[in-house]
C-alpha angles and dihedrals in degrees: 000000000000097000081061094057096045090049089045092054081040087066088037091059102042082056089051094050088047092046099050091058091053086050098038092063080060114056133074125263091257090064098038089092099051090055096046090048084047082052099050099052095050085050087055087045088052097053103043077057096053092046092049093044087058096042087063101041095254116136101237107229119243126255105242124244090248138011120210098233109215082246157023104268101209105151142004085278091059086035098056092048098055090043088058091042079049101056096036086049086054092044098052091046082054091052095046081048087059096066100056094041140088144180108000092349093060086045093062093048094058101042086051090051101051085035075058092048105051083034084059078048108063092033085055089055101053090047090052087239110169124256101003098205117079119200099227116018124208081028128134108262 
């Protein structure tokens, strides 16, 4: 089970990575930092994944070569909400992780899923979403 889960927030975190280069030709340059720090951590997420998939004899999925994003991305309105649908979707793939992990499997997915949360946050914030804060993370709306 937990090779399953690992490979499910895998495929999490390839969409993340597509999706931040679509948002971060959006945004201003006062936000380009904030999604390629966003980027980069996915990136970091990914290949701990990769590394512990083949530590445990699991084949990592690939990343595709394109992801359909849920809308046209046009502006840094449409950027920083997908930035936040990005990081509560990743969030939600790393809770559902949580249930099918233990030991340091089951820590990474928590860390990923609170790194998610205040990452939703912030996004939340720069798009004037109200409130910013949501109760369970990663869960169901």
């Amino acid at each position: 089970m937990t090779a399953a889960a690992l490979e499910t927030a895998l495929a999490g975190e390839h969409a993340a990575i597509f999706a931040y280069g679509v948002i971060g030709a959006r945004l201003d340059q006062a936000r380009t930092g904030d999604a390629r720090a966003a980027e980069a951590a996915h990136r970091s997420r990914r290949d701990a994944l990769l590394l512990r998939l083949t530590a445990i004899g699991a084949t990592p999925p690939p990343a595709q070569p394109a992801y359909a994003l849920p809308f046209p991305v046009t502006n840094q309105p449409s950027a920083l909400r997908l930035a936040v649908q990005v990081e509560e979707r990743t969030a939600a793939v790393w809770r559902a992780a949580l249930r099918e992990t233990t030991g340091a499997d089951r820590r990474l997915a928590l860390d990923a899923l609170t790194d998610c949360a205040v990452r939703a946050t912030r996004w939340r914030r720069a798009a004037g979403i109200k409130p910013p804060i949501v109760a369970f993370p990663g869960a169901p709306a």
